[in-house]
N, C-alpha and C positions, 0 to 999 in steps of 0.2 A: 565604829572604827576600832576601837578598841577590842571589841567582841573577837571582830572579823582577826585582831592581830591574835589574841592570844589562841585562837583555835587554828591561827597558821601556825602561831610556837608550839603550839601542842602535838601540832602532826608531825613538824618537825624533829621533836622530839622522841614521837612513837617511832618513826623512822632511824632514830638515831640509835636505838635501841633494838637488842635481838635477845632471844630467848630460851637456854638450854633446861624445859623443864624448871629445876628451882632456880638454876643459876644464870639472872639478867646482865647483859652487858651493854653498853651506852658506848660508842664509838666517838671518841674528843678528836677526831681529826681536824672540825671544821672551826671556823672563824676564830684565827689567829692572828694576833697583829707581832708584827717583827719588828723591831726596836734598837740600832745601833745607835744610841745617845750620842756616843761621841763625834758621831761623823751625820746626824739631823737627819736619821734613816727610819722612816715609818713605811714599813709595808704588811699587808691584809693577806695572809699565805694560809694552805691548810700543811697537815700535817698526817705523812711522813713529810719531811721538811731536811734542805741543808742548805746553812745561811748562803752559799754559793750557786745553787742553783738557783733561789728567791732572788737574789741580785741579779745575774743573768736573764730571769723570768720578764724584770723589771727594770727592762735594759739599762742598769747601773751599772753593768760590767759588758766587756765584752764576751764572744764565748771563748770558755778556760781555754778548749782543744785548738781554735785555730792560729792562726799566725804567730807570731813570736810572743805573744802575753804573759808568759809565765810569773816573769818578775817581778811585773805590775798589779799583780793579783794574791801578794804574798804577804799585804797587809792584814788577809781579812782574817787569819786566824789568832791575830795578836791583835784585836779588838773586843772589846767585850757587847754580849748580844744577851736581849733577854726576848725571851718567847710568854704570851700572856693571851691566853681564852676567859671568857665569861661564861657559864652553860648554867643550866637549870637540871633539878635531878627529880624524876617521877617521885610520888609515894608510895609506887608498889617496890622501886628500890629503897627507899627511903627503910622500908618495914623492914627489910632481912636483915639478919644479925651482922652478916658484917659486909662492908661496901670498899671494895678498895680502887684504888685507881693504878693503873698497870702504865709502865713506860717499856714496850719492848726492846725501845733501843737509844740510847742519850752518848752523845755522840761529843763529847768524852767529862768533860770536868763540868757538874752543874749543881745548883743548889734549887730545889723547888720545894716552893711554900705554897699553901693551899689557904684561903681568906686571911692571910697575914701570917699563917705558921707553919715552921719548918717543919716540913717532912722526911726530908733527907739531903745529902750530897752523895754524888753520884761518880766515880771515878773509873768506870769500865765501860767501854765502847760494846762489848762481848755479853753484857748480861744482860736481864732484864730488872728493873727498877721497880717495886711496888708497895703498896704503903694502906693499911685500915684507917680510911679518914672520913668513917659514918659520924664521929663525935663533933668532926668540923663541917661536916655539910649542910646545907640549909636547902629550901625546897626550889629558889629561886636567888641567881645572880652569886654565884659561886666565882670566887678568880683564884688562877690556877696560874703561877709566876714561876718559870726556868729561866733561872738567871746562869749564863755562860758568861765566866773572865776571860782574861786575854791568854787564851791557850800555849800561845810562845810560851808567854810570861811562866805562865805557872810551870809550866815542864821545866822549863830551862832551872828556875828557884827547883824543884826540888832535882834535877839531874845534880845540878852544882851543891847542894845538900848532903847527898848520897856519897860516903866514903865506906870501901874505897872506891873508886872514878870507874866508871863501868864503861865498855867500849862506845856505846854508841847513844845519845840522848834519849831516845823513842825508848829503853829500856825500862825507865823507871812508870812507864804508860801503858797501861793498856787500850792499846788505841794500835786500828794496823800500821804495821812500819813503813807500807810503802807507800802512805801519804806523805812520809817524810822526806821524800825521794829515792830511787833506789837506778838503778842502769837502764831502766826502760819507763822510768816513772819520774811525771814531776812532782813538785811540793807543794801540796795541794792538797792540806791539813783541812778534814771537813768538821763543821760546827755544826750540830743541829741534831732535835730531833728526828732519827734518820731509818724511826720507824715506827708502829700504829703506838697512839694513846687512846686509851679506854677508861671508862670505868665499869668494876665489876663486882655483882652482888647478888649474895648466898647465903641460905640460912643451914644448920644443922651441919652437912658437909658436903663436902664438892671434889671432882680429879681435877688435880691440878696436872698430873701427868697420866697418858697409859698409851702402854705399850708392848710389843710381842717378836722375843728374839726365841731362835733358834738354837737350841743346844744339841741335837742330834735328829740323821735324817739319811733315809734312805727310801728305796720306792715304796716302801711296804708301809713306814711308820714315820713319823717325826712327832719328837717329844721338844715342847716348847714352853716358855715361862711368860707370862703376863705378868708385867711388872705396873704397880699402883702406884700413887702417891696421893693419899686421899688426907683432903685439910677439914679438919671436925673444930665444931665447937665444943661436943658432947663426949660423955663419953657411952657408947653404945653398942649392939649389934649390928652389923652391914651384911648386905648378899651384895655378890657382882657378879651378876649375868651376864655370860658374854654369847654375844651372837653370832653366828657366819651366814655369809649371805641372807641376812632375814631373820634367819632359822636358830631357837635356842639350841647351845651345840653345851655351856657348862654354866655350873654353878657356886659359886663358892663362898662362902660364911665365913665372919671376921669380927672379933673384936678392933674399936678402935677408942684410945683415947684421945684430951683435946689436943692440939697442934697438927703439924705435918707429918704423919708416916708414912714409910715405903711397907709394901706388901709385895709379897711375889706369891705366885701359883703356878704349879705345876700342870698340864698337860698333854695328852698324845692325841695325833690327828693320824687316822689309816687311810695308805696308798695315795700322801701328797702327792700335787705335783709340782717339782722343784722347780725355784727359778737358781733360771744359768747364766754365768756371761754371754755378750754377743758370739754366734756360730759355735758355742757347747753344748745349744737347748731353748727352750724357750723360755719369756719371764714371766712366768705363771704367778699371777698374784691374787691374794685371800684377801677380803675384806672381812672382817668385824667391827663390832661394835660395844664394847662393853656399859652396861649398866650400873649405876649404883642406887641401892632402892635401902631403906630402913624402914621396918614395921610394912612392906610393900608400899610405901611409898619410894614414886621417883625422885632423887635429889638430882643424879643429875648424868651424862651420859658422855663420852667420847667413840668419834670412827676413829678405826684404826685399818689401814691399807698396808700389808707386808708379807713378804715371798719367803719362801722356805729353802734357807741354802745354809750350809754350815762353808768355815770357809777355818785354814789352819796354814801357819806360815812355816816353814819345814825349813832346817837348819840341819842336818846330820852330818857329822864327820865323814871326808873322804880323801883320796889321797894329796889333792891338791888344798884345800882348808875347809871347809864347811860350805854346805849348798847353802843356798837362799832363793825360794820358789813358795807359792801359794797353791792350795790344793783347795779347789772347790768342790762341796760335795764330794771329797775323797779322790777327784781326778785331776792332776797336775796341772794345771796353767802355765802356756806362756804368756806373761804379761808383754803385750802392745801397746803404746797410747803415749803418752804426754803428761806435762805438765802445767794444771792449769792457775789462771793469775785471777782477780776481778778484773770483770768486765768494763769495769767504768772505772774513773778514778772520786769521779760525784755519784755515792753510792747509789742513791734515789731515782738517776738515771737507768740503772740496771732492768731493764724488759725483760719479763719472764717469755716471751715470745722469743726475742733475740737468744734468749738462753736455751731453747729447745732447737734451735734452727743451729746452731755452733754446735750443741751435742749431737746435733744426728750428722752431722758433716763429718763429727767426728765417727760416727757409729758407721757411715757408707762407707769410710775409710779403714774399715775392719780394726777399729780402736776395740780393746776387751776393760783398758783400766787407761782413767786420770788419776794423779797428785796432786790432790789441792794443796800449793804452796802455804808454809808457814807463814808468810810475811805479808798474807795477804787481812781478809773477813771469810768468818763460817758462812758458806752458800748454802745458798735460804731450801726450804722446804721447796718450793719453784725447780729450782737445781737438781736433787735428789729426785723429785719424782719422776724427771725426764730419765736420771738416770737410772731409774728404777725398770722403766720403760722401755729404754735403747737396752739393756744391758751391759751400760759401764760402771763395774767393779769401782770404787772409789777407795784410793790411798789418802785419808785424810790426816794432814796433821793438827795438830793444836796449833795455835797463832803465837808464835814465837818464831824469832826468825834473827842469824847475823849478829847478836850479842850473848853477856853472859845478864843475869836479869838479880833484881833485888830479893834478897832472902830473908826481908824482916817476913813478923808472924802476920802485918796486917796484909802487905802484898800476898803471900803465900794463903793467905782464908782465902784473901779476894778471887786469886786464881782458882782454887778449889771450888769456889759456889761455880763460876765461869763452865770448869769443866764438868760439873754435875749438871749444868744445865744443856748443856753441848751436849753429851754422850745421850739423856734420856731424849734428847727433841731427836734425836738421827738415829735411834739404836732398831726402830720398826725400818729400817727402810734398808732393804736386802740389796741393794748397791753399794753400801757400806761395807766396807772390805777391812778396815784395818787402821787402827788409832795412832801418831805417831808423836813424839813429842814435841818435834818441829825442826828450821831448815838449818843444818850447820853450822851447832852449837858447840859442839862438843868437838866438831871439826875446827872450830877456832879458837876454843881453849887449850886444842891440843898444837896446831899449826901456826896460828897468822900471831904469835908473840905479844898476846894483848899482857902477859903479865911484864915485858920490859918495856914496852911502852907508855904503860900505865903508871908505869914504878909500884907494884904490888910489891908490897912485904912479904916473907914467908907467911905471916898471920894473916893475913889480906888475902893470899891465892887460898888458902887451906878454909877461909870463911865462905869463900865465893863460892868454892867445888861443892862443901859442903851443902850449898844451896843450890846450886845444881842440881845435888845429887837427889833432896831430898823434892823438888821440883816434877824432875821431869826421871828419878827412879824408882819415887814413893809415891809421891799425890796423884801424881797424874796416872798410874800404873793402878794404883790403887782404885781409884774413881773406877775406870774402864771394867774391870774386873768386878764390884761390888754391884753395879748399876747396868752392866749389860755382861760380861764374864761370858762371852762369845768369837767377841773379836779377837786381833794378838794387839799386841801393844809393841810396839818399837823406840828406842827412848829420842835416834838421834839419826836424821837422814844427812849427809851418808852416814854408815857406823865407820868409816875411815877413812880418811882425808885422799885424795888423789897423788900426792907426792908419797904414801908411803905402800912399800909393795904388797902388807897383807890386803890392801883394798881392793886387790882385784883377784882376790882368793878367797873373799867370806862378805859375809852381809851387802848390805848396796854399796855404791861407788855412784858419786858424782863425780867425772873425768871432765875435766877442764883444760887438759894441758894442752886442745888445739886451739881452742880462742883466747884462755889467759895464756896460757905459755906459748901460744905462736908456731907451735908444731902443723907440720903438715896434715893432711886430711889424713893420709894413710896412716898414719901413726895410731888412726881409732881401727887397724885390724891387728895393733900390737895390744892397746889397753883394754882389753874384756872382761868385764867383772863379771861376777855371778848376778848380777842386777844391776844393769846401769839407769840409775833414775834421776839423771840429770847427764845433758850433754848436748851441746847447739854451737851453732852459726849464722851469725846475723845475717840478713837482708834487707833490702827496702823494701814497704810495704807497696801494693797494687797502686801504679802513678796515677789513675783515678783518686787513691786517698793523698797522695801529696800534691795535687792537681784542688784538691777542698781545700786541705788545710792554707797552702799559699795563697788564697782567697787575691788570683789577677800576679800575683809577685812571679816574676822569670825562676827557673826552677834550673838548677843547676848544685853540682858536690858541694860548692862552696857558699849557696843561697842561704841569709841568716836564716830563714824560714826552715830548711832540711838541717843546720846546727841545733836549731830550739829543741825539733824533735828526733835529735841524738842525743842520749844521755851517758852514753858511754866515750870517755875520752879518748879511745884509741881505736875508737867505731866505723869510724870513716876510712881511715887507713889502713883498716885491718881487711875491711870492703874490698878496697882497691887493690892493696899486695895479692889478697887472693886470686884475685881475677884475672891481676896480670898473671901468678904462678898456672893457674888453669885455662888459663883461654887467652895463651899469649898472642896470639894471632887476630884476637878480636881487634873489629876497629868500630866500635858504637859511632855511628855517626848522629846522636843527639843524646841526652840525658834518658832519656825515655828506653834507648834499646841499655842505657849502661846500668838503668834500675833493673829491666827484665835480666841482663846479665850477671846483676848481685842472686836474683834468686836462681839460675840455673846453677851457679855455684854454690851456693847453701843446700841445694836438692842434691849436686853432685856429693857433696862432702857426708851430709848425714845420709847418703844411700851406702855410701863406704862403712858406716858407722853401723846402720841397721842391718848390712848386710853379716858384718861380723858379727853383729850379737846372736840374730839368727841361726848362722852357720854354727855358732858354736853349743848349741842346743845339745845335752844337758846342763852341757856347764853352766852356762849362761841362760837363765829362767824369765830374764824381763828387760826391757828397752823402753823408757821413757823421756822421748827429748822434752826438750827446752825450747820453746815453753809454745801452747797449744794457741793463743791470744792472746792480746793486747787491751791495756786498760784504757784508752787513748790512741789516736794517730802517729804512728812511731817508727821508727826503725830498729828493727827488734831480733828477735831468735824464734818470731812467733812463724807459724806457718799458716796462719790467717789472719787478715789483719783484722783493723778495728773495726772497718763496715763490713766483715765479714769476707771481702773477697780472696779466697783461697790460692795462698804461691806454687812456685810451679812444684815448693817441696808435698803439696799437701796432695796435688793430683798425683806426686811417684808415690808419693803412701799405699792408695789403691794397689796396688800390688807391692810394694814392698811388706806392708798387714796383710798382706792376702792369707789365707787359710795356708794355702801350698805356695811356698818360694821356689823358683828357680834361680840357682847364682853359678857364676861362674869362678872359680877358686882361679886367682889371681900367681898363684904359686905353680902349681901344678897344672893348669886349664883345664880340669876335672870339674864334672856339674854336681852341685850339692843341690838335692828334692828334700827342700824343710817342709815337714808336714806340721800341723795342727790340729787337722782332722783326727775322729774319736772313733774311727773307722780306718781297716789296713786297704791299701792302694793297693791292685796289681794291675799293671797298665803300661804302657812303653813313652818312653822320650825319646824325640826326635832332635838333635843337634843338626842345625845348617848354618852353614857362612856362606853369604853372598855380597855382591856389588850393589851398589847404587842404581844399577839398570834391570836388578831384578835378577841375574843370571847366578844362579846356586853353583858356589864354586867347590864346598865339599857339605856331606853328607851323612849321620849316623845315626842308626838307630838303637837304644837297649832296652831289655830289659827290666822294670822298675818293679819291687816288692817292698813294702813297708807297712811296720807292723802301726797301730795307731798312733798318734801322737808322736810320730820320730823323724829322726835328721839323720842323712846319710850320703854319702857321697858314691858317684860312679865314675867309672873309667871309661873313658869314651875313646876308643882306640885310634888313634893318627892326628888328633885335634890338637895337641900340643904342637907335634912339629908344623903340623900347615900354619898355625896360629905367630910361631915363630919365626915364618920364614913369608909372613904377610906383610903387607903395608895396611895398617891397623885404624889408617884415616880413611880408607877407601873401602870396606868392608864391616855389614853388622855378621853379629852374631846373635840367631834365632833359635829359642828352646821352646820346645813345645812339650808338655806330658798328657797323653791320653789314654783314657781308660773306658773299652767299651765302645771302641769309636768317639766319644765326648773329648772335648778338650777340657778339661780342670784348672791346667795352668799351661801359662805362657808368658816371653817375654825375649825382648827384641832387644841386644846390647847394640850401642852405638858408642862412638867417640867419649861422649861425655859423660856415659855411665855403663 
């Protein structure tokens, strides 16, 4: 018996273990036992792990998302949790020079000891955790102890610590804010290891990183940098061979001494093929693979997968204030797309499956670029590669979001390792468009009065800015530029608050003034920024999702179950004035037609919205509403919900993103042909207005020439008057553009849009 057991431990073991060449790694995901001592909680979990899903697993809870639960489940992050494995370590790791154990992700404040001795504490949800602990290991019965405190507790002592008083708790954490709650989000602080543990072990040296940006590129040539990060113990000669497809393509020679260095190389690849956003090209992707070899031995290797695009964010002086547009591969972008949130609000629930299926929704919806919001988690390598795939350009920011943040020197390192680790895991991956410093920082130190309500001192604001400044217009600028020096860097989305007028004359513009301010829909063909990358309207999600969550509950406005999941306090009634203002004649006769009626008004509103930005092409270079998905069952600004099923805003997408728009100018009844296309149109539009019984009451046809990529409007001779002298409930209005016989575009105006 004993035999038969250790040669089960054994294989277990081999299995547990993978092999790069020199450098071995042992996978600690499994047999963990979870530990809330003070509430007599023993459960056997593996790991990635969040004490909330393990509960839920173990039906000790109920699940977070459905019914009214929120409240009841707001214990568990102000509890203390310890997490603890036993494993055994081979002797062929046992022999390399050094053995470390990795935590790629500790979810948020922890202390782990390894056979009785501290390793480390842990205070960043954002980074990875890792630690040399060949001197503590033994070959047999190793324990391995994360000890988590009561996460309340600790935030709250050092927020109340921290002078002077910073707007919002979550500040002094790094940890995403909108576990903390936010308008579409509940509070729903996760604990836990909440991503793979390992251990890993190398002798001589090893990449810890590699990878390959683009710094210029056109059909003929692209000159690109492999950037290293190779960790030695010696100090010696290196070659790094890097492969393509297979094939030795370079070579390159390197001193290194001991520790971590970066290395970069220089070279050129003839008659790339470029990748492009979705409908500018195709997304042609290289694979490589570099080598690292000493004395022609292997130490050890990394793949690398990444497209060749140059991407630059154009700002020039013109009459009205300064453009703000992205040039890929040297030809102009109009940015499409959204803004997107986490998928889950219990990270570990995140499906890379479900994440491929929501981006190509998003991608048949002629999306070119998401926003991953500030106030969210950096989305995983899983994320990136779809979007590497679809071709959605990625606006990413740094994970800060809605406050001003601490400026001592340890936060500020902290941040800095954070973003050096960030920039080098995402910089291969040619969906990556552009680094930002995060959501609406610098919009609420200049706006929402956090210094008289804080009671800041002169000394106090001029400390804070100060960190600020040197935050997110030093470090983080800095990092982007030394480590990838490809992307742009942005310090603060928006760059100008919505209330003041240069915001819609330079950089982005988040416009809010129809849902916070209460303005009408039409008001978004007054506010047009040169970029609007923030701007929405609620609706209820598909009443199949609040049909789950009510789990049997009557479902009506005022059901506690559709309150739980509003988070917004003037959500409901914002719902409703709308819909009376727009559809005052409706008469929903159940709950059901009065959900489908929240979203045909949320489609109605942001098609007013999309239509403007579009139409106003050049000016305006990008349209990103709010927000693409939902982290949870909600009622939201999202245009799909949590299981995916898409509102009726998301099916007008399909041609509001179409390549060619046809709109109708609201002013003058003159049809505006927005193109996108990278090729010039010459083809004719058809204008007709008819009845409901099919009979074509008037009829035109012009003309259409456009040059590539342009917005233009026509005259369509008599449509204005017959348009004004209609009954406007009794008649669409159809545009057709054809070119070659083909129709391109088309689209049928009715009542409601």
């Amino acid at each position: 018996m004993r035999k038969a057991l250790l040669f089960f431990f054994g294989v277990m073991l081999l299995n547990a273990c993978t092999q790069r060449q020199n450098v071995i790694e042992q996978d600690l995901g499994q047999n963990w036992t979870l530990k809330g001592d003070t509430l007599n909680i023993n459960l056997q979990v593996s790991v990635p792990s969040v004490v909330q899903q393990n509960l839920y697993d173990a039906a000790l809870i109920p699940h977070p998302y459905l019914g009214a639960v929120e409240n009841d489940l707001l214990w568990i992050s102000d509890h203390p949790w310890t997490y603890s494995t036993h494993f055994n370590v081979d002797k062929t790791m046992l022999d390399k020079d050094v053995v470390e154990v990795v935590f790629e992700g500790i979810d948020t404040y922890a202390t782990v000891t390894l056979n009785g001795e501290k390793l480390f504490s842990a205070d960043n949800q954002f980074r990875t955790w890792k630690k040399d602990v060949k001197p503590l290991l033994k070959a047999n019965g190793n324990l391995l102890v994360v000890d988590f405190p009561r996460y309340d507790s600790t935030q709250l002592a050092l927020y109340e610590a921290h002078q002077p008083r910073l707007p919002e708790k979550y500040a002094v954490t790094r940890k995403a804010p909108y576990q903390h709650g936010w308008d579409w989000a509940p509070k729903y602080k996760n604990v836990g290891l909440w991503k793979p543990v390992k251990l890993q072990a190398w002798s001589t040296a090893r990449l810890e990183n590699a990878y390959i940006v683009t710094n210029e590129a056109s059909a003929t040539q692209a000159k690109l940098t492999l950037h290293l990060d190779v960790e030695s113990t010696v100090y010696s000669e290196f070659v790094a061979e890097l492969f393509k497809d297979g094939e030795p393509f370079q070579r390159f020679s390197f001193q290194l001494g001991k520790g971590n260095q970066h290395k970069m190389f220089s070279f050129n690849m003839d008659n790339p093929q470029l990748w492009w956003p979705n409908e500018m090209g195709e997304q042609s992707l290289y694979h490589f693979e570099v080598v690292l070899k000493s004395s022609d031995k292997i130490l050890d290797s990394q793949k690398i997968t990444t497209g060749i695009k140059t991407v630059q964010m154009v700002q020039d002086p013109d009459e009205k204030g300064f453009s703000f547009y992205f040039k890929v591969n040297g030809v102009p972008m109009y940015a499409k797309g959204a803004n997107y949130v986490p998928e889950e609000m219990i990270e570990t629930w995140i499906d890379p499956d479900n994440t491929y299926k929501l981006l190509k929704m998003a991608q048949e919806a002629h999306f070119n670029m998401l926003r991953v919001w500030g106030g969210g988690i950096y989305p995983s390598d899983d994320f990136f590669n779809s979007c590497d795939s679809l071709g959605i350009l990625v606006w990413e920011d740094f994970m800060y979001a809605g406050t001003m943040y601490p400026y001592d020197e340890a936060f500020l390192e902290n941040a800095k390792i954070e973003a050096l680790e960030q920039v080098k895991r995402l910089a291969s991956h040619p969906s990556l468009g552009l680094w930002c410093g995060g959501n609406e920082i610098s919009e609420g130190y200049y706006n929402w009065g956090w210094q008289q309500s804080l009671q800041w001192s002169e000394k106090d604001n001029q400390a804070i800015k100060a960190g600020y400044d040197r935050l997110f217009e030093t470090i983080l600028p800095m990092v982007v530029e030394t480590y990838d020096g490809t992307r742009p860097y942005w310090p603060s989305s928006p760059s100008k608050g919505w209330g003041r007028p240069e915001s819609l004359t330079q950089g982005d513009v988040h416009y809010w003034g129809v849902w916070w301010g209460e303005q009408p829909y039409e008001m978004y063909r007054e506010k047009v920024g040169r970029f609007n990358s923030e701007y929405g309207y609620q609706s209820y999600p598909d009443y199949s999702t609040l049909q789950k969550i009510a789990q049997g509950e009557p479902l009506s406005k005022e059901a506690k179950v559709i309150a739980a999941h509003q988070k917004h306090a003037r959500g409901t009634r914002q719902i409703d004035d709308f819909i009376q203002r727009y559809y005052p004649e409706a008469q929903p006769k159940d709950f059901e037609e009065y959900v489908h009626l929240s979203q045909l008004s949320q489609a109605f509103g942001m098609e007013i919205a999309i239509e403007a930005h579009r139409t106003a092409k050049p000016y305006n270079m990008g349209t990103l509403y709010w927000q693409l998905n939902d982290a949870w069952p909600v009622t939201s600004w999202s245009s799909i919900d949590y299981y995916g099923n898409p509102k009726v805003l998301h099916e007008r997408l399909k041609t509001l993103y179409a390549p060619v728009l046809l709109s109708l100018d609201q002013k003058d009844c003159q049809v505006f042909v927005t193109s996108d296309l990278l090729r010039a149109i010459d083809g004719e539009l058809t204008v007709s207005v008819g009845d409901f019984d099919g009979n074509v009451l008037f009829e035109q046809k012009v003309k259409v020439e456009l040059n590539p990529n342009q917005n233009k409007k026509y005259y369509v001779e008599g449509l204005r008057e017959f348009l004004l002298n209609a009954d406007l409930k009794k008649i669409n209005v159809k545009l057709e553009l054809t070119e070659g016989g083909s129709v391109i575009a088309d689209r049928l105006l009715t009542g409601d849009n």
